[in-house]
N, C-alpha and C positions, 0 to 999 in steps of 0.2 A: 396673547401669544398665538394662540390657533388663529385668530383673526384673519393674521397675515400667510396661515397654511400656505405656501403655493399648490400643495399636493390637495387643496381641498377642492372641488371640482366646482362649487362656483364664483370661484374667486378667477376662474378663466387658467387655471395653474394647466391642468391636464385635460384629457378627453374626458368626457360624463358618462356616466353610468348610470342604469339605473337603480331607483332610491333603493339602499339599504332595506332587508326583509326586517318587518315590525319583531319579530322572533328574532332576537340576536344570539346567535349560534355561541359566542364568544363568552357567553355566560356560562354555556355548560362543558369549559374547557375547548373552545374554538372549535365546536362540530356540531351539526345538526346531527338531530335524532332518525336514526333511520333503524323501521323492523328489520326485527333478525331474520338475515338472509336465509333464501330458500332454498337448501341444497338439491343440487341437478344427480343425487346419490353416492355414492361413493366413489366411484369414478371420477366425475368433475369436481374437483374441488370449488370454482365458483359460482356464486352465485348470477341471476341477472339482475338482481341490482347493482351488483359489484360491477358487470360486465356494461351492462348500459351507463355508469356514472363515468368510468374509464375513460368511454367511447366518450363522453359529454367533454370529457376534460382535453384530448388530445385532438380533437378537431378532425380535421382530413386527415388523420394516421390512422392506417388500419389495425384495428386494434389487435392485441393478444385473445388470441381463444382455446377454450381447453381443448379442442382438436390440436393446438399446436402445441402440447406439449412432446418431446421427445426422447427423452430420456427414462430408459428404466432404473430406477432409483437401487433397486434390488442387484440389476445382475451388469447395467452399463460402469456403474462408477462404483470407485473405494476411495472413501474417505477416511482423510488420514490427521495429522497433527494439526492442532487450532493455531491458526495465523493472526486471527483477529478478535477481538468482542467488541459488538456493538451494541447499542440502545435496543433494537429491534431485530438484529441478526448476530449471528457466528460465522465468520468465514475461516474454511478450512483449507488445508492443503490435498490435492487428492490426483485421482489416476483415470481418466478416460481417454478412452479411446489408445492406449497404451501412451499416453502423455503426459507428462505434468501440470495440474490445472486447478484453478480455484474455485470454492462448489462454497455457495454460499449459502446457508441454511436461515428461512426467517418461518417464526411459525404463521399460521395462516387464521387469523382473529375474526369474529365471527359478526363483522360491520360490516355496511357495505364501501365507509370511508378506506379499511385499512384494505380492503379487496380490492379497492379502487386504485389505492399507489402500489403496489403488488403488480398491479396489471399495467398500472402506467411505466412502472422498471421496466418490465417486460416489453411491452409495447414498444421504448425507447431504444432497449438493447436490439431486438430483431428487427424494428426498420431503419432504424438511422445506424446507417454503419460511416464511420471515420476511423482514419489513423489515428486521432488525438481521443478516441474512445475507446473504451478496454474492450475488446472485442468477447462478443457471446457467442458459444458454443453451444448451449443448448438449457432446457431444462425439467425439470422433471417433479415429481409432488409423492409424496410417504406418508400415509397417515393425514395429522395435519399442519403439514409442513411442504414449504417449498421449495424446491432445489435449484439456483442459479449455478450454471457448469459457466467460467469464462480462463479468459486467459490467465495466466498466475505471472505478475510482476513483481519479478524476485527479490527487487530493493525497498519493496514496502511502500510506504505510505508517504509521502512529503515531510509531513510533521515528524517522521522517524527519520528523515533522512536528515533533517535539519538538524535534530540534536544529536546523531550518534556518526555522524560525517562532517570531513571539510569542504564545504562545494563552494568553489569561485564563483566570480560574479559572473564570468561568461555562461558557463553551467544552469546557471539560475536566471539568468535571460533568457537563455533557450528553453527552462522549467516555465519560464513565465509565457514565455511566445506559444509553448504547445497549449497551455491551458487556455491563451486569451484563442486559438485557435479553433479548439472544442467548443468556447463559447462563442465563438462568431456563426460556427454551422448550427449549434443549436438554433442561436438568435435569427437567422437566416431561412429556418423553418417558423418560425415566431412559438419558439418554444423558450419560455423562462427554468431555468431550473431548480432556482429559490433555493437552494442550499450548497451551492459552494462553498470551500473550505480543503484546508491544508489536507485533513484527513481521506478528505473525498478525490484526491490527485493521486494517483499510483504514478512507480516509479518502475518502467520495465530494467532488465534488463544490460539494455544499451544506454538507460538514464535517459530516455525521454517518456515525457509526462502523459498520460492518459486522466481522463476525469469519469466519476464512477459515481455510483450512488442515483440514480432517477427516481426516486420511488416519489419527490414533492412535482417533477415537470407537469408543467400545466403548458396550454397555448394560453398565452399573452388574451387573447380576445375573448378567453371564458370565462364568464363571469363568477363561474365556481371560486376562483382563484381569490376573491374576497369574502367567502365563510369563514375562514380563517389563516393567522398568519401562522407559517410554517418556519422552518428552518435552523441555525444554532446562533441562540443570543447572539454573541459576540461577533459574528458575521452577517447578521441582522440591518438592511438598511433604515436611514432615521424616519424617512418613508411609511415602513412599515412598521415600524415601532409605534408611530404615532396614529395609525391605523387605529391599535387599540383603545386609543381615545377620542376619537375623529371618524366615525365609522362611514363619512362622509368624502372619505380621502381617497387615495388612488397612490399604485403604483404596477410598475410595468418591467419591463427587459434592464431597463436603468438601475432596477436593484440588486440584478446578479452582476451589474460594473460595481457596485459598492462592494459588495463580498470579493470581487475578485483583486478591488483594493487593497482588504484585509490579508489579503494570501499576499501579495505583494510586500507589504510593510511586515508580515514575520519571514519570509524571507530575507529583508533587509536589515532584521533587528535581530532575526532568532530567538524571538521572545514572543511565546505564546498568549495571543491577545485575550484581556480579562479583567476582569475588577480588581482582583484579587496581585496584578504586577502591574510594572512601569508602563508598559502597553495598553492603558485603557483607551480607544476608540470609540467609543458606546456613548460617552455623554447621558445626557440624564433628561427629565421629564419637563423641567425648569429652566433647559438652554436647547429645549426643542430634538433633542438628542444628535448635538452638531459634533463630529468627531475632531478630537484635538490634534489636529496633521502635524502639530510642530514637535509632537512627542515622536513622528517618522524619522524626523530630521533627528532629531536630541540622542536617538537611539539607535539610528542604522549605524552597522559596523563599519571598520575604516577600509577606506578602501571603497565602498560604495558607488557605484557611478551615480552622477548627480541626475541624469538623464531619468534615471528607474523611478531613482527619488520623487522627482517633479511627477511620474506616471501614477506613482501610487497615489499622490494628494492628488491628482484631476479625476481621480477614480473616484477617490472619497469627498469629492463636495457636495455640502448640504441638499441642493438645488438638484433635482435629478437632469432636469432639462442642462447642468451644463456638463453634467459627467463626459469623459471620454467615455466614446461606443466602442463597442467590440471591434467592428471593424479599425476604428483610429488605435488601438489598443495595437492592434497586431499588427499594423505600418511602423509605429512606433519602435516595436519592439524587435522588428528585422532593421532597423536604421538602425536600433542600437549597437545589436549584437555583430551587422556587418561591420560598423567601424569600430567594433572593440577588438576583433578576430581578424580581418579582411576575410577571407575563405572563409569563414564561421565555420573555422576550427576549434572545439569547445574541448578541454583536458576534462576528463571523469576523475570521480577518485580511485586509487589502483584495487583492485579486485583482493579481499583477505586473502590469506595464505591460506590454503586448503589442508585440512589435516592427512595425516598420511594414511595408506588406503591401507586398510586392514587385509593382510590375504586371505585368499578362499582356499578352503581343503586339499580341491586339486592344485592348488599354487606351492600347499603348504606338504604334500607327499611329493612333489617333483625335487623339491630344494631338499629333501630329506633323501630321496633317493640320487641324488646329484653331490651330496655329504659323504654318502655308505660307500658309493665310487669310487671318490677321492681318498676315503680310509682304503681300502682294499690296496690299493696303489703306494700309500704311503705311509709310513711309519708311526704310532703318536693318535692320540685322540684329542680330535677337537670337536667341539661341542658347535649345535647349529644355532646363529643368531640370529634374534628376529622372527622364530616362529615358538608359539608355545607348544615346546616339546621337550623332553630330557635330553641328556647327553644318548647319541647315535647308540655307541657300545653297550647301554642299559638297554636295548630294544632287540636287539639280535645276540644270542649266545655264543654263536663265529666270533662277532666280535669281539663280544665280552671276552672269550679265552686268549685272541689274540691281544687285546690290551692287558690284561694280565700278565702275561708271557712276558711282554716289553715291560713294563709297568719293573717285574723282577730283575731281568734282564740289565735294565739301568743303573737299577740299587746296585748291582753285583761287581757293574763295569764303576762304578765311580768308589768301592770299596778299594776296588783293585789299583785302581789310580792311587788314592788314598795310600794306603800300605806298599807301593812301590817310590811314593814320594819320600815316605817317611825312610825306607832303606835306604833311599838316596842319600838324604839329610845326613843319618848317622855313619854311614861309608865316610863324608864327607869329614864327618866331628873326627871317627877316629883315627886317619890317614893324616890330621894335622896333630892330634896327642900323638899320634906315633910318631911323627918326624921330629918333634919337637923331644 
């Protein structure tokens, strides 16, 4: 089976590297062993091993340095209600700079591996700025822990929107077109970002896509990039899957077009890829881990443009040399959505109904004293609706004596009706005995 690897490097498949280290990292959980970082005191939280390995990974990007943090953790932000949990983080909802914004908290672990994708987020968020990336505002460190400040996109995460929304297929082309986007500029700096994924696609919004999460990008060209394989199973190219047994293999930019496959075919199926449902993509160790594209087709919902269809399977073939690239990804995907649209006019789904606004104090004595007015003027107690208060006439004594007064007043005048009805009646009875 391996024989025929094409990803094994000298079988002529890909570029060569050099040989695998006799220490294979992938034995003690996919990481070399590195001393415990030397902290720069309490101030900088990292260290330089953290800070040199960073640098190692991202090539010509200038790296993040603890000079660049800027955020007072203490007095710039408030953080507010949990938006998110992750494996490694929490992201919160919160308030800088009198904003609304997302402040993502991860703690900060005492390797120079995990200091290393820490810095490499970092790194990614403050020099590569795109529209189709969640944009950073800053960040900041507490103890031991990091603070990402970025923009807050208020429709969630792709995978939320997939199950608790209707999104058209127009909608979801242009979901697809921004992310194959993001990955074309990554690819375009020769940065791989090895974990794409539904989850990792925010949703502003206006409902177009941003992609988040940098803490695995590496440059394509650093050989760090084969210590070990990163990223979420089920979005996992078969590439790097087979790494694990093949540590003679190779893979490259071609494997975030496999993941971006995956995000394509649950968009088309709305069925979260996994072992465990009809969606399994992943294959296995005994078919080379070849993903089963006919379950795309078996499974995308009706209605589907066949066009998407065909995009997702040329994503996902085995062969990384024939995937669609990034760039053919997002030609594709503007031919689609201009002749599905013309304009690429795209319908959203319509905005929930907001609940009604509660009013404020001073809203709630204006309407109160705008009631006492209207009593004074007119006759009759009516009670005020819509704010929690008692009836007007319980609050002011004036009143209360004048609703009393009528209150008797009324009883008195419908007696008197009453007993002038009834003399009526009997005038009536006895004026016909007496004629008769």
């Amino acid at each position: 089976m391996l024989k025929n690897n094409p990803f094994h490097a000298n079988e002529g498949g890909l570029s060569t590297r050099p040989p695998f280290p006799k220490s294979d990292p992938r034995k003690d959980g996919g990481r070399h062993s590195h001393p415990a970082p030397k902290r720069n005191g309490d101030f900088f939280p990292f260290s330089q091993d953290g800070l040199s390995l960073s640098s190692k990974r991202l090539g010509s990007l200038k790296c993040f340095k603890n000079a660049d943090f800027n955020v007072d953790c203490g007095t710039d932000i408030s953080v507010q209600e949990l938006i998110a949990r992750g494996a490694f983080a929490n992201v919160h909802e919160g308030i800088f700079q009198k904003r609304k914004v997302a402040i993502k908290i991860q703690a900060l672990e005492e390797t120079a591996q995990c200091e290393a994708a820490l810095l490499c987020e970092l790194t990614i968020l403050k020099e590569l700025k795109h529209e189709r990336i969640v944009r950073f505002l800053g960040a900041g460190f507490h103890k031991s822990s990091i603070y990402f400040v970025m923009e807050l996109c208020s429709n969630g995460a792709l995978r939320e929107c997939l199950q608790s929304q209707k999104l058209g297929w127009n909608l979801k082309t242009r979901i697809g077109l921004d992310v194959a986007t993001a990955v074309l500029f990554l690819h375009s700096k020769e940065i791989m970002h090895r974990d794409i994924k539904t989850p990792n696609v925010l949703i502003d919004g206006n409902w177009r896509a941003k992609l988040c999460d940098f803490s695995f990008c590496i440059d394509d060209s650093c050989q760090e990039k084969y210590e070990f394989v990163c990223g979420t199973k089920e979005f996992i190219s078969p590439e790097m899957n087979l790494f694990d047994y093949d540590p003679n293999g190779q893979f490259g930019l071609a494997s975030d077009m496999y993941s971006f496959g995956v995000v394509l075919a649950e968009m088309l199926t709305e069925i979260q890829p996994g072992n465990d449902g009809p969606l399994d993509l992943q294959g296995t160790y005994e078919n080379d881990f070849r993903a089963d594209t006919k379950q795309v087709e078996i499974h995308s919902l009706k209605g589907a443009p066949e066009s998407l269809i065909r995009l997702a399977i040329e994503c996902l073939k085995w062969n990384p040399e024939e995937r669609a690239t990034s760039e053919q990804a997002v030609e594709w995907l503007e031919d689609l959505l201009q002749q599905s649209v013309g304009d690429t006019k795209v319908e959203v789904p319509a905005a929930p109904a907001s609940p009604p606004r509660r009013l404020s104090t001073a809203e709630v004595q204006e309407r109160e004293g705008e009631v006492r007015h209207r009593l004074r003027t007119h006759s009759g107690c009516k009670e005020l609706k819509g704010v929690h208060s008692q009836s007007v006439c319980e609050e002011d004594p004036k009143n209360r004596l004048h609703c009393s007064c009528t209150f008797f007043l009324s009883i008195a005048l419908s007696q008197v009706l009453v007993i002038s009805s009834l003399i009526v009646l009997f005038s009536i009875v006895f004026s016909h005995f007496h004629s008769d």
